[in-house]
VOKOL-391213 format. One record per residue (C-alpha): residue in one letter; residue number from 1; x, y, z. Coordinates in steps of 0.05 Angstrom, whole numbers, plus 32768, in hexadecimal, padded with zeros to 4 digits. Example, Ala and Ser with C-alpha at 12.3 -4.5 7.8 and 13.67 -1.06 7.14 Angstrom:
2
ATOM  gugu  gunu     u     v     w
ATOM     a     1  80F6  7FA6  809C
ATOM     s     2  8111  7FEB  808F
end
This chain:
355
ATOM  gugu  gunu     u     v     w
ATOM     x     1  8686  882E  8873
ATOM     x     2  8667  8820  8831
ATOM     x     3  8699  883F  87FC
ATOM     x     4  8675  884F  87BC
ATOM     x     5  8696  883A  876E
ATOM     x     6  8687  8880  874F
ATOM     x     7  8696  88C5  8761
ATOM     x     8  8692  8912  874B
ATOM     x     9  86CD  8929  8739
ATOM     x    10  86EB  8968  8719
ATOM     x    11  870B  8945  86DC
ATOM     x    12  8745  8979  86AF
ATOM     x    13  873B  8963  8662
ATOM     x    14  8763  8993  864A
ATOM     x    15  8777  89DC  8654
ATOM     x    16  8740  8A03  867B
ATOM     x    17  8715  89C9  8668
ATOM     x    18  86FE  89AF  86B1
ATOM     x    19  86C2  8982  86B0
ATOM     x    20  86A0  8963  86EB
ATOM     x    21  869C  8919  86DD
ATOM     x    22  8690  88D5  86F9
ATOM     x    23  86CA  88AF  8707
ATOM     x    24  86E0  8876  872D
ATOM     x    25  86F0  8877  8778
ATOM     x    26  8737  8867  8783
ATOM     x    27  8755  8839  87B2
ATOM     x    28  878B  8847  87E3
ATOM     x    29  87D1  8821  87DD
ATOM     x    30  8800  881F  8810
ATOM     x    31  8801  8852  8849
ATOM     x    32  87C5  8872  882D
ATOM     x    33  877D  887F  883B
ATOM     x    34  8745  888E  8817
ATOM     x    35  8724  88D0  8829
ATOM     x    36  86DD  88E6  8817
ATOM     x    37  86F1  8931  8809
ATOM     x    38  86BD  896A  8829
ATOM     x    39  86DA  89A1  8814
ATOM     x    40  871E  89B9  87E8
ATOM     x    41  8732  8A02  87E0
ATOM     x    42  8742  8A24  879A
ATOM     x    43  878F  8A35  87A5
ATOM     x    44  87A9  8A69  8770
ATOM     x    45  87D3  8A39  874C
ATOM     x    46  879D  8A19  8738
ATOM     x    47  8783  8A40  86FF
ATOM     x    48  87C0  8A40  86E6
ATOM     x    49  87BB  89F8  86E4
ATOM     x    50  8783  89F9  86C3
ATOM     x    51  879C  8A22  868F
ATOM     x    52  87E1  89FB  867B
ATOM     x    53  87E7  89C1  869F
ATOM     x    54  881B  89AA  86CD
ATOM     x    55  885F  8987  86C5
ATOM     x    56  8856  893D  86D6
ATOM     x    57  8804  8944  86DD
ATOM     x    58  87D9  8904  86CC
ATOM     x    59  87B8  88FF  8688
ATOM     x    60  878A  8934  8676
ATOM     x    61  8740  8910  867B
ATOM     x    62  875D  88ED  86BA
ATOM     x    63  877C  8926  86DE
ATOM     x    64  8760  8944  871D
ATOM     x    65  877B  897F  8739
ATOM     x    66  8765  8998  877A
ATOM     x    67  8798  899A  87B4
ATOM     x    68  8786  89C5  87F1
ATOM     x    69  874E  8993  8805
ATOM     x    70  873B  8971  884A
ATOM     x    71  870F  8939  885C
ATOM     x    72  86FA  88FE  8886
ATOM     x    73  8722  88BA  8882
ATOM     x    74  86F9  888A  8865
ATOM     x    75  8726  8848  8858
ATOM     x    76  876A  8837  886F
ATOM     x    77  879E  8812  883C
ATOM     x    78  87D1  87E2  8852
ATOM     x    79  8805  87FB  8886
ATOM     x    80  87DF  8838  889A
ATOM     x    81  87F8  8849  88E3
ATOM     x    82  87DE  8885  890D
ATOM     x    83  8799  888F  88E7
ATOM     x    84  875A  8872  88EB
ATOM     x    85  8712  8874  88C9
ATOM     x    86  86EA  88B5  88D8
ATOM     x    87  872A  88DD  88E9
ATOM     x    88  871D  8926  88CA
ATOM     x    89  875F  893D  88AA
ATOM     x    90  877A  8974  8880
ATOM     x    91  87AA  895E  8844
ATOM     x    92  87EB  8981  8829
ATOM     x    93  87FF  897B  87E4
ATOM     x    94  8846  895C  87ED
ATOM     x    95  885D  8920  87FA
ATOM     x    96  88A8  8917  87E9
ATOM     x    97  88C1  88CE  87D8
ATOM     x    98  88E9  88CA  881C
ATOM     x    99  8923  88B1  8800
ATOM     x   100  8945  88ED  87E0
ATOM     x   101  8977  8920  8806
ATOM     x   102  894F  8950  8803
ATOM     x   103  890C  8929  8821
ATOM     x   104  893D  890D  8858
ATOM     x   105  894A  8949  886B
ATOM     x   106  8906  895F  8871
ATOM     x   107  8903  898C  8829
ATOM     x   108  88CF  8964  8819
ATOM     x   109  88A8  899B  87EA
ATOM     x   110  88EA  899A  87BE
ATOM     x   111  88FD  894B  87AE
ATOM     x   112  892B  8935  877B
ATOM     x   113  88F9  8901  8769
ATOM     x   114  88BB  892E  875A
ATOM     x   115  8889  8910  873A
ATOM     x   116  88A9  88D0  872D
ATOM     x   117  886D  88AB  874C
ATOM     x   118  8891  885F  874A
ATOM     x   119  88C4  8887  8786
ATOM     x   120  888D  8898  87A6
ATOM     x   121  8889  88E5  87A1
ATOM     x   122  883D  8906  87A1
ATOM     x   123  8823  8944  8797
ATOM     x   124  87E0  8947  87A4
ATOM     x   125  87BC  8969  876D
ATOM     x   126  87F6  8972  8748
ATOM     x   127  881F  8932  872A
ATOM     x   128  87E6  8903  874C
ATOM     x   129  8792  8914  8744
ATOM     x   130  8781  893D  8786
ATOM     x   131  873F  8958  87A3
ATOM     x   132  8712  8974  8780
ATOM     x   133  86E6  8936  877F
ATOM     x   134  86BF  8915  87AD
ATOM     x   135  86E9  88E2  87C7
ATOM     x   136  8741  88DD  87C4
ATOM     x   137  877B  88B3  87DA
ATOM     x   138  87B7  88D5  8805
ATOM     x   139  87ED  88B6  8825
ATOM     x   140  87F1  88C2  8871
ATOM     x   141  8831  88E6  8873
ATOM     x   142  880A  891B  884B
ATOM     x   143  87CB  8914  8887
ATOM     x   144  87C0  8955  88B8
ATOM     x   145  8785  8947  88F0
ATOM     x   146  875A  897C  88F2
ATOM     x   147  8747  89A2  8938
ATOM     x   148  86FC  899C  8947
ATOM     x   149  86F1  89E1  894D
ATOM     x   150  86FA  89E9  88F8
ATOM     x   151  86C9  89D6  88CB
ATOM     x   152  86DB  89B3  8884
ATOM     x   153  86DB  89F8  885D
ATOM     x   154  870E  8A1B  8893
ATOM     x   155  8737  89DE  8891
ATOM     x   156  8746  89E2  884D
ATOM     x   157  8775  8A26  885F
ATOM     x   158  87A2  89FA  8888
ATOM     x   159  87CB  89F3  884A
ATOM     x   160  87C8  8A3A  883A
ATOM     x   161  87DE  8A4E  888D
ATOM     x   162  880D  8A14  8885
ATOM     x   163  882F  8A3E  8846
ATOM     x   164  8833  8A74  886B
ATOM     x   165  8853  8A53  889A
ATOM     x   166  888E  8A34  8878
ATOM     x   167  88A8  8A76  8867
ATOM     x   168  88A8  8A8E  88A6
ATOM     x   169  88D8  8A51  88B7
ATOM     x   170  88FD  8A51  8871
ATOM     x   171  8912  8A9A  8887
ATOM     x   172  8929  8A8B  88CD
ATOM     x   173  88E9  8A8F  88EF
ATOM     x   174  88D7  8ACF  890F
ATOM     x   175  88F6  8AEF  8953
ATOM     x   176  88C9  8B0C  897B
ATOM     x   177  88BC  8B5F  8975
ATOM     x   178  88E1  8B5C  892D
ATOM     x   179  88B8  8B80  88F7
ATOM     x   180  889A  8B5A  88C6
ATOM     x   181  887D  8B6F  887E
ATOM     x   182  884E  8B3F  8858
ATOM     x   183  8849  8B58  880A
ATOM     x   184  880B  8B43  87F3
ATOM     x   185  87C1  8B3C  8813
ATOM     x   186  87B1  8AFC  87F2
ATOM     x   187  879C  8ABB  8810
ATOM     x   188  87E6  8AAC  882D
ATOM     x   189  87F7  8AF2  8832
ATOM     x   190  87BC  8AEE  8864
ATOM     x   191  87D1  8AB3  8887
ATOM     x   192  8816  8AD3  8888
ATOM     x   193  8801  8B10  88AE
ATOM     x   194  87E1  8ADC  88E7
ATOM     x   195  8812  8AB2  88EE
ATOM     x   196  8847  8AEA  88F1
ATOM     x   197  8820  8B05  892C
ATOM     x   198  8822  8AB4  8947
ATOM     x   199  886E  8AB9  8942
ATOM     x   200  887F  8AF3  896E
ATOM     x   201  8884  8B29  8935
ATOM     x   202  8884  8B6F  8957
ATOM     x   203  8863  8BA4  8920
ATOM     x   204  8848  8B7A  88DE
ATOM     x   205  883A  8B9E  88A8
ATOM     x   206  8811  8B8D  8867
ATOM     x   207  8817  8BA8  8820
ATOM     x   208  87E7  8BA6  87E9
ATOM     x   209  87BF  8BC8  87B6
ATOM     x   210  876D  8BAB  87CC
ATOM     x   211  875B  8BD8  8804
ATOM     x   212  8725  8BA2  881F
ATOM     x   213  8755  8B6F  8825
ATOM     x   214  878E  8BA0  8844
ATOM     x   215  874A  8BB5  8873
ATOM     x   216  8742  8B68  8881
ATOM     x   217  8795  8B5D  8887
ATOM     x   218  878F  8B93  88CB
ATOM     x   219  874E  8B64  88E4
ATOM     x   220  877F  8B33  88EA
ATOM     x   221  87AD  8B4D  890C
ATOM     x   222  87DC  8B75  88D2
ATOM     x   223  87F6  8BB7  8904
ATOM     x   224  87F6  8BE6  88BA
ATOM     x   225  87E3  8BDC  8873
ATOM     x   226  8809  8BFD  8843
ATOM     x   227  87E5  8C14  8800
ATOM     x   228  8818  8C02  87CE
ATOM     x   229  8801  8C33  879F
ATOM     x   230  87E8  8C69  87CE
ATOM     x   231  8827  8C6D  87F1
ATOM     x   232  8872  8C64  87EB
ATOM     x   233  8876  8C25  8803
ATOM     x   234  88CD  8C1F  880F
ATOM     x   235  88C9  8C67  8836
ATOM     x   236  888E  8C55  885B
ATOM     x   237  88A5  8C18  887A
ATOM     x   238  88EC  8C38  888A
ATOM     x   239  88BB  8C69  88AF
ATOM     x   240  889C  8C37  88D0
ATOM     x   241  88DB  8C16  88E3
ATOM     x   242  8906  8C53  88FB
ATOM     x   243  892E  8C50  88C7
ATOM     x   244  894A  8C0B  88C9
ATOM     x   245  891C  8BE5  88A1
ATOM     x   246  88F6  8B9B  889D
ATOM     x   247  890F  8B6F  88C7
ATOM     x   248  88E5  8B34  889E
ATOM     x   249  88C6  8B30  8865
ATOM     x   250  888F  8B02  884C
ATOM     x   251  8890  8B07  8802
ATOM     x   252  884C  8AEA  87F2
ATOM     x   253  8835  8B1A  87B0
ATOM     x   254  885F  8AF5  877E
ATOM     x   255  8871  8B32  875C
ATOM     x   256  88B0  8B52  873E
ATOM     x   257  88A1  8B93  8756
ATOM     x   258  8889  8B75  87A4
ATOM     x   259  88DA  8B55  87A5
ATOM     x   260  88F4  8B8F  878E
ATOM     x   261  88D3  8BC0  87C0
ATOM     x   262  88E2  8B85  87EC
ATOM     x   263  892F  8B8B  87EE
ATOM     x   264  8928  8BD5  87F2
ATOM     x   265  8905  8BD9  8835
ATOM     x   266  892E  8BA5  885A
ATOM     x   267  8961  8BB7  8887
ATOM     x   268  89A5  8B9E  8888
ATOM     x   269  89B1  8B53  88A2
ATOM     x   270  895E  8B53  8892
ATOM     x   271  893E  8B13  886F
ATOM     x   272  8908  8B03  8838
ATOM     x   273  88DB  8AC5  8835
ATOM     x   274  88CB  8AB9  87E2
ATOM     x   275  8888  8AA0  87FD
ATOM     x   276  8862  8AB6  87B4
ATOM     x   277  886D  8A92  8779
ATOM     x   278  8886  8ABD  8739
ATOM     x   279  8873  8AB3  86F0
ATOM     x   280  88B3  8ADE  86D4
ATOM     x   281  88FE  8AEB  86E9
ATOM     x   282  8908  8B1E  8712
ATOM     x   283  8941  8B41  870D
ATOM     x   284  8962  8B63  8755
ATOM     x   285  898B  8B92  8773
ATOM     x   286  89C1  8B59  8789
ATOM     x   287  89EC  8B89  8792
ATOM     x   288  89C5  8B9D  87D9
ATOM     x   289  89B5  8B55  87ED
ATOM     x   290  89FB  8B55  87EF
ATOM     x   291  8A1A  8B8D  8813
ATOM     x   292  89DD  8B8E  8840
ATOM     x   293  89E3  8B45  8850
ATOM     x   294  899A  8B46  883F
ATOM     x   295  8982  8AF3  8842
ATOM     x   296  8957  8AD8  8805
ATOM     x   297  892A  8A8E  8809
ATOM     x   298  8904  8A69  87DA
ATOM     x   299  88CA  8A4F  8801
ATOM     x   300  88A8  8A13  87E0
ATOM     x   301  8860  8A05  87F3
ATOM     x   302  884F  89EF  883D
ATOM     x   303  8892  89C4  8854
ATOM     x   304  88AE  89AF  8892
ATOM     x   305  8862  8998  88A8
ATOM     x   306  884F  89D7  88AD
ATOM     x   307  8808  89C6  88AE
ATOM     x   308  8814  89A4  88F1
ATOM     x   309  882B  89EC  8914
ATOM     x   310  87F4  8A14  88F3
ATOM     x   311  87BB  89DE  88FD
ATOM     x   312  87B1  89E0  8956
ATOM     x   313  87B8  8A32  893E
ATOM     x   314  8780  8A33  8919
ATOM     x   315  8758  89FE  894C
ATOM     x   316  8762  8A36  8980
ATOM     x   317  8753  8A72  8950
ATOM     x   318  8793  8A98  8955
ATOM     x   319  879A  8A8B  890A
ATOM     x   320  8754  8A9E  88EB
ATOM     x   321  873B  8A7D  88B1
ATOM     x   322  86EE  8A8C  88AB
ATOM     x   323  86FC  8ADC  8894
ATOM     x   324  8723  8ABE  8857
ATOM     x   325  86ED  8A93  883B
ATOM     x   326  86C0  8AB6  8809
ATOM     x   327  869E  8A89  87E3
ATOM     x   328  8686  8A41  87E1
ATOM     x   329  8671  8A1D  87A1
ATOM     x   330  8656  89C9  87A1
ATOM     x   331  8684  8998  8777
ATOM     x   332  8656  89A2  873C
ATOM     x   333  8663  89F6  872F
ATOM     x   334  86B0  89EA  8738
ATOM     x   335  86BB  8A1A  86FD
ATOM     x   336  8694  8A4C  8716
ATOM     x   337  86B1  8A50  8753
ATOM     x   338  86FA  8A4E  872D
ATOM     x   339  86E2  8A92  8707
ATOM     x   340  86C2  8AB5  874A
ATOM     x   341  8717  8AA2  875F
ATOM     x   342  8735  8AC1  871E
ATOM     x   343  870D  8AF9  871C
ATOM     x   344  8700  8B02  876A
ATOM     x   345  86B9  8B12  875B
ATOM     x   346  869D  8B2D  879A
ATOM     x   347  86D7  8B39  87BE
ATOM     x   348  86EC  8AEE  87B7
ATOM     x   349  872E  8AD6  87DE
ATOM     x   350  8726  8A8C  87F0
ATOM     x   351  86F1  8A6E  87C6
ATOM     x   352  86DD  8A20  87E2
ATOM     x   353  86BD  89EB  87BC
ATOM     x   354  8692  89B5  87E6
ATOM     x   355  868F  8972  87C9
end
């Protein structure tokens, strides 16, 4: 295939200075591949991003962020195994240096070498440039293929499925008929609700404060929405639950208040999946957690190749994508598609930029 020298690409100067420049195309190393990038999804953390930078990032006026992308293989680097030109494939954001505890024993999302680059930890978008740009380099480990039935946009929400995911399994998984609340209609709180229904849950139940979304959570498959601020949320889902109370919860709002109400409304021996990512301390009523035996997890990102379980989902549409995809925007009005995100103009959930 003829690779080009010069690309697009979404270059980060400075603080919420994002400029779409020309740049050269980079080369894949060992056990990578170059990938010309269709599409990549805006992911909440990246405005913040934007906005104050991130531990371990590359240079500002080199820096790419960008890291919920997919795209077709275009070159294979030395040592590549299992991939070959043309392949389609979705990308997740970590890839742990493999030599760690923790990445031996599959944590790969949490290393104890992150974003030392020379022992081989990546994070796509992060600590290394990612995809918004037209072309990228990913090492394979980090390589999903895509089922023919999704397009480039819808596989770009592989990631966000394959988040959802991992705190279904960082909590214990689900067992089928146990009742499951998702805080939080958001993009993963979406994905949260479908794949809670994938996993057996009996009654799943979403809270929120946007009635569209909480109208679009019982589309996919959500049994009741709960109004946070219509209704008492704690005494509604002990209603709901004859008295006993969440079996599972998937903490995906990232608030204080949503944990809070969280341990409140689950029953004893119950667990909770930190699945949302919180700017402040929270502080907790620890003294329930304990005499309830109530279980607490961090859930970092999309581990334990989540985007392998979630990926034949979505291929056979038992895990929707489509319905959370708002808005598309071309390479070159990146920033406008960032503020239809922050602001959710027109109802905006999952905006996608095409390259």
């Amino acid at each position: 295939m003829n690779i080009p020298e010069k690309m697009k690409a979404a270059v980060l100067f400075g603080p919420n200075d994002l400029r779409v420049v020309e740049k050269n195309v980079p080369k894949p190393g060992f056990q990578e591949v170059l990938l010309k990038v269709e599409a990549c999804a805006i992911c909440g953390t990246d405005p913040k991003i934007l906005a104050h930078g991130w531990q371990n990032q590359p240079p500002y006026g080199e820096y790419i962020p960008g890291h919920e992308y997919a795209g077709t293989v275009l070159a294979l680097g030395d040592g590549v195994v299992g991939f070959s030109v043309g392949d389609r494939v979705a990308i997740e954001p970590h890839k742990g240096c493999g030599l760690c505890a923790n990445c031996l024993r599959g944590f790969y999302t949490v290393c104890f070498n992150y974003g030392n680059l020379a022992a081989g930890h990546r994070h796509y978008g992060f600590t290394t440039n990612g995809g918004y740009a037209q072309y990228a380099v990913n090492h394979i480990n980090t390589l999903h293929p895509i089922p023919d039935a999704l397009n480039f946009e819808e596989a770009t929400l592989i990631t966000t499925a394959g988040t959802a995911m991992y705190g279904v399994t960082r909590v214990g998984g689900i067992e089928p008929g146990e009742n499951v609340v998702v805080n939080g209609p958001g993009p993963i709180g979406l994905m949260a609700v479908q794949v809670a229904k994938q996993s057996g849950a009996g009654k799943v139940i979403i809270t929120g404060t946007r009635d569209e979304r909480l109208s679009l959570a019982r589309e996919l498959g959500a049994d009741v929405a709960i109004h946070i601020k219509k209704e008492d949320v704690i005494k509604r889902i002990f209603e709901l639950t004859r008295g006993i109370g969440a079996d599972v919860v998937l903490e995906c709002a990232g608030t204080s208040t949503a944990l809070t109400d969280s341990i409140e409304f689950t029953r004893k021996n119950g667990r909770i999946s930190l699945v949302g990512i919180y700017s402040d301390p929270v502080q907790i009523n620890a003294f329930k957690v304990a005499q309830w035996n109530i279980t607490i997890c961090g859930s970092r990102a999309e581990g334990d190749r989540s985007l392998s379980k979630v990926a034949p989902l979505m291929g056979d549409g038992r895990i929707k994508a489509r319905p959370l995809i708002t808005h598309t925007f071309p390479l070159d009005r990146i920033n406008e598609g960032l503020q239809t995100f922050i602001h959710r103009t027109g109802g905006a959930i999952k905006v996608v930029i095409k390259m």
